[in-house]
Every structure is written in C-alpha cells, then in structure tokens.
C-alpha positions as CSV (number, residue, x, y, z in Angstrom):
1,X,14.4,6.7,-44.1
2,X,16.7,5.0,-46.4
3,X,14.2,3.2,-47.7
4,X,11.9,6.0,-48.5
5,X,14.8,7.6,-50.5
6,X,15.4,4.9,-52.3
7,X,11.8,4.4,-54.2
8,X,10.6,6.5,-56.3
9,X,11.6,7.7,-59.9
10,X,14.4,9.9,-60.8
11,X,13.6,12.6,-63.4
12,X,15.6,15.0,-65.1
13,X,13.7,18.5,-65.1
14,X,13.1,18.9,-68.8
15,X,13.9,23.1,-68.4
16,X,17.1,23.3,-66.1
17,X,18.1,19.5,-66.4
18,X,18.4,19.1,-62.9
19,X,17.9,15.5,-61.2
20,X,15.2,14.9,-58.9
21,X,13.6,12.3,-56.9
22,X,9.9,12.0,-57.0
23,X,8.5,9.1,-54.5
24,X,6.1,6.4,-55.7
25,X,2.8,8.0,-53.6
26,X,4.0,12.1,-55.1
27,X,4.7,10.8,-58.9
28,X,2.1,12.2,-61.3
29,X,4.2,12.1,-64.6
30,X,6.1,15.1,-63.6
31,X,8.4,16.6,-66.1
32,X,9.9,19.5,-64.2
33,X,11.6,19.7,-61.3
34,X,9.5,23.0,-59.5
35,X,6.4,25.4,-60.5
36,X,9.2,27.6,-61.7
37,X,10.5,25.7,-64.1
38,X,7.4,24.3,-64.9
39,X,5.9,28.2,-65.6
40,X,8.8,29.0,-67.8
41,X,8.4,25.8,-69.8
42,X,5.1,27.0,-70.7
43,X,5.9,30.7,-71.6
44,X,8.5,29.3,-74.0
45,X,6.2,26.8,-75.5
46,X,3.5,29.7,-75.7
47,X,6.3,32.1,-77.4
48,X,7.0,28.9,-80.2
49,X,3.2,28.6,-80.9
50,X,2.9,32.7,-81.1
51,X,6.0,33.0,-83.9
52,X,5.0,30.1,-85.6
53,X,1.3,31.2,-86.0
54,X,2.2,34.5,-86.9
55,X,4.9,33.5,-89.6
56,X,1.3,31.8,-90.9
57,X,-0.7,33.7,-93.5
58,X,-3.4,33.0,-91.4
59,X,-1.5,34.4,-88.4
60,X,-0.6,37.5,-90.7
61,X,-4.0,38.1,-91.9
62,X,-5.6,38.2,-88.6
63,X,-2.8,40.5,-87.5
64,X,-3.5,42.6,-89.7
65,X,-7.1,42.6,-89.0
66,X,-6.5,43.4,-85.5
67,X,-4.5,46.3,-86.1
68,X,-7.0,48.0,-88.5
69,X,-9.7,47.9,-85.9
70,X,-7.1,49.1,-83.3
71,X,-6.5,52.1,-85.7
72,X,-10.1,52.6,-86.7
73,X,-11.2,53.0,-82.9
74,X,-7.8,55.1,-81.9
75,X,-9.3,57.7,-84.8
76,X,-12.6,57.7,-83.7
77,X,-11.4,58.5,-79.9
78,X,-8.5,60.8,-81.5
79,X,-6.6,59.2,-79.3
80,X,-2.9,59.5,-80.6
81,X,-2.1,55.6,-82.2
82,X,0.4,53.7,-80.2
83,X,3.2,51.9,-80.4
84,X,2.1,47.9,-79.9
85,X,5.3,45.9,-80.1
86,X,7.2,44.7,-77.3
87,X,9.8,46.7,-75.9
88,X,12.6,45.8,-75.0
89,X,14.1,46.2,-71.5
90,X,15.6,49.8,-70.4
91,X,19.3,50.2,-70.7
92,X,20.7,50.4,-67.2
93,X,22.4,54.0,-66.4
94,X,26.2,53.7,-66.7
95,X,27.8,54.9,-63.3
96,X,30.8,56.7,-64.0
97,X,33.4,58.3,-61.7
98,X,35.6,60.9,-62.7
99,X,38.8,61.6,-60.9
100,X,41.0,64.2,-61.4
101,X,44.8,63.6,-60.7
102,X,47.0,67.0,-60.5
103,X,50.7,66.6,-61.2
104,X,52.1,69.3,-58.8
C-alpha cells in the first residue's frame, strides 16, 4: 500500500492550489485536482478570451452587428426590445426584527 502511495506525481491543482497525488497508471498530464476545478478553469479562461475579444474592434463591430439584427427582428415581431446584458445576482431580503421595549 505504501508503495502504491509513494509513486506517482504530485501536482498542485492549478485553480485551488491544492496538492494531489496522481499514480503513474492514472497520470494523463492533469493540471487540476477535480472536474470542478477543472470546469471553473475553463469558464474563467472563456470569460478572458470574451473581454479580450470584445475590447477588439473586431469584437466591437461584430457586437454591434449582432445587436442591430436583434433590434431589426424585435421590430418586425413588435416584440418590446430587451435588456441583453448580464444581470447581476438579486439582493438578498434583509430580515429585520423590531422589538419594542416599554419603560413602565
């Protein structure tokens, strides 16, 4: 058992930096530590390539393309135009309890 611990290749998961052991027959160049990580990774990498090729003119342009022919088919459905940026999250409701203290 000892032995099986012993080889393999220690990585450092490149999202939550955690160390991991990855034995010799499992090791596929593995950068991340669990699907999880590995899935966030990704989304992040996505989200860099997205701001960065829409700070582009380029990125702009098409954008802006888009968005016309958005608008042009919302007026010929006269359907009202909607909002298409994200949204951020909803504030959470604030829970407040009122007491009421009587001097008598």
């Amino acid at each position: 058992m000892q032995a099986a611990l012993s080889s393999g290749r220690t990585l450092q998961c490149a999202c939550c930096q955690t160390e991991v052991l990855v034995c010799t027959p499992c090791d596929r160049g593995q950068r991340y530590c669990s699907a999880e990580c590995r899935k966030q990774a990704r989304l992040a990498s996505q989200r860099r390539a997205s701001r960065i090729y829409q700070s582009s003119r380029v990125g702009r342009c098409n954008h802006a393309r888009r968005q016309q022919r958005l608008r042009l088919r919302q007026r010929e459905q006269e359907l009202p135009p909607k909002i298409v940026t994200h949204q951020g999250l909803p504030k959470k409701p604030v829970r407040v309890i009122y007491y009421h203290h009587s001097s008598m």
